[in-house]
N, C-alpha and C positions, 0 to 999 in steps of 0.2 A: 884254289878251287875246292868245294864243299861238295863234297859226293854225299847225297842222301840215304838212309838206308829205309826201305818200306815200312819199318816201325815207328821211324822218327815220329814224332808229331809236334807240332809246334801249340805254343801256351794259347794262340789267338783260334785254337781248332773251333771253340765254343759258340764264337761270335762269330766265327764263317758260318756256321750253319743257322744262325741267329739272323746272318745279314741276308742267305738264302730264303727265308721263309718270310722276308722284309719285317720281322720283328726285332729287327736293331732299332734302338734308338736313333734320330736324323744326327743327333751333337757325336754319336760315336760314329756311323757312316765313313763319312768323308776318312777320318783316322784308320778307321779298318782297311780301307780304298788304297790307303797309301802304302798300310804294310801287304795287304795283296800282291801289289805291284812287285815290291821284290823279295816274295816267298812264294819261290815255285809251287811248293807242298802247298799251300794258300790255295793260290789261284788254278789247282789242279781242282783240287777240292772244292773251291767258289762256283766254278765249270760243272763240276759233276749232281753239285746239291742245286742249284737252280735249275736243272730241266728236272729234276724230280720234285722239288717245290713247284713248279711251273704247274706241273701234271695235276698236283695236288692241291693245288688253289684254282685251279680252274673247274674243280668237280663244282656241279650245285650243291649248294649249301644244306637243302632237303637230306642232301646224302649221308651229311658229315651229323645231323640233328640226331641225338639218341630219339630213340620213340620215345610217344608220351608213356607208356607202360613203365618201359625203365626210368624216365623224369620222376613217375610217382613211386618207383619200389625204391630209388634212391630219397626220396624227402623222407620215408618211412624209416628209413633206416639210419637219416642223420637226425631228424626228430628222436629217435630211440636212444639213438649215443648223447646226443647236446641234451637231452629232459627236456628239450622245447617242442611248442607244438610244430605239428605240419603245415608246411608251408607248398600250397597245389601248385602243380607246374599254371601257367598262364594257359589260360583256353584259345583255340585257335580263331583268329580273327576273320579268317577268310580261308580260302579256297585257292590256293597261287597255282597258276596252272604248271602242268607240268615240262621239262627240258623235254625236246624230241632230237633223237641223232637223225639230221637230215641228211649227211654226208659223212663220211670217217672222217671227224673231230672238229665237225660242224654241228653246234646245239643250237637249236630256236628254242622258244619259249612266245607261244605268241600272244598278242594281248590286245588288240582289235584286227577283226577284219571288217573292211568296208569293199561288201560286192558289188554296190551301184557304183562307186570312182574308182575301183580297183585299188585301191590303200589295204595295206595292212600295216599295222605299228606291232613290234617284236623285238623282244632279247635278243641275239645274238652273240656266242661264244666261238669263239676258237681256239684251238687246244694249241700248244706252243710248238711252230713251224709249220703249222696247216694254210693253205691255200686256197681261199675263195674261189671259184669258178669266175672267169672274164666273163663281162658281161653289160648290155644295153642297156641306158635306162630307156623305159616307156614313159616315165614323167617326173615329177622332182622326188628326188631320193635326201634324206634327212636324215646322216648319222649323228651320236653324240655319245664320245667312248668313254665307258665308266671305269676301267681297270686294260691296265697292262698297255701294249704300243700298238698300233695297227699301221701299216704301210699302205698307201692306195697310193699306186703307181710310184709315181719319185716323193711322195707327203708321207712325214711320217707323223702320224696324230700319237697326243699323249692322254692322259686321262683329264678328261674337263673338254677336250677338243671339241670340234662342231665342221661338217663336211657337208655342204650341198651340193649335189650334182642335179642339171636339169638335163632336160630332154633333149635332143637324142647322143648325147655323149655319153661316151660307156668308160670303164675300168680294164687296163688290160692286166693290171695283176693287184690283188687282195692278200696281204697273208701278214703273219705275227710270230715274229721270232720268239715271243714271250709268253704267248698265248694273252687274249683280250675278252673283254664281255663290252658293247655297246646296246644301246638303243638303234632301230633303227625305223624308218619308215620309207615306205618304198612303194610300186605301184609292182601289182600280182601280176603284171604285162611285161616286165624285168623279158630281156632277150638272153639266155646263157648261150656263150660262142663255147 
């Protein structure tokens, strides 16, 4: 029997938090997988760095963006050091609308509405273990999940998936142990139970 002491730390501590943040390699994955499995100290630590990476990859990406102010006082000052010229950050292309907290660790982001069919087309995040509200459709509903796992009902979609629901069948439970961002289109007539 190996009694652990809280300072131990094992040589793979690096790549746990590497495989947390899903920037391991896919060829070392599976190998790390395996030694998780039987190092406690691992897999305590595998546990505790994924709901913190979870939290932290599900921010928008707007958030994590230096502003362009600091983009341009850093090319000034590597231009300064290198003797090369400045190099401008990229100008902004557009206008991305912004994440709205619709619910606690429910983010839209919307990107059409159509009021004559009642359509709207919208991002969709959820933060990792948050819970969609049960609910009706009014007409056909069209997800397509771009990151992380979503559960609808007993389905569990992965990234690439695609979920049509028509009318009048509803969802009695939404929610993402991983936290997820999808596409989604839906009709503004949606029934929440």
């Amino acid at each position: 029997m190996t009694i652990e002491r809280e300072d131990d730390h094992c040589i793979e501590a690096e790549r746990v938090a590497l495989h947390a943040l899903r920037a391991l390699p896919a060829e070392e994955a599976g190998e790390l997988e395996a030694h998780v499995a039987s190092c406690a100290r691992c897999r305590r630590d595998l546990e505790d760095l994924r709901g913190m990476a979870g939290t932290l990859l599900a921010w928008p990406a707007d958030l994590l963006r230096p502003a362009r102010s600091l983009q341009s006082r850093l090319a000034e000052r590597i231009a300064e050091a290198s003797g090369t010229e400045k190099v401008a950050p990229p100008a902004a292309s557009w206008n991305e609308p912004e994440w709205d907290e619709v619910s606690p660790g429910i983010f839209c982001k919307l990107l059409a509405n159509d009021s004559l069919t009642q359509r709207v087309s919208m991002l969709v995040r959820l933060l990792p273990g948050v819970e969609y509200p049960p609910h009706t459709h009014a007409g056909i509903e069209e997800l397509h999940l771009l990151e992380g796992e979503l559960w609808i009902d007993d389905r569990k979609l992965y990234p690439g998936d695609y979920n049509r629901a028509e009318a009048p069948t509803g969802d009695k439970r939404v929610w993402s142990e991983t936290g997820c961002t999808c596409v989604l289109i839906t009709s503004t007539e949606d029934i929440l139970s």
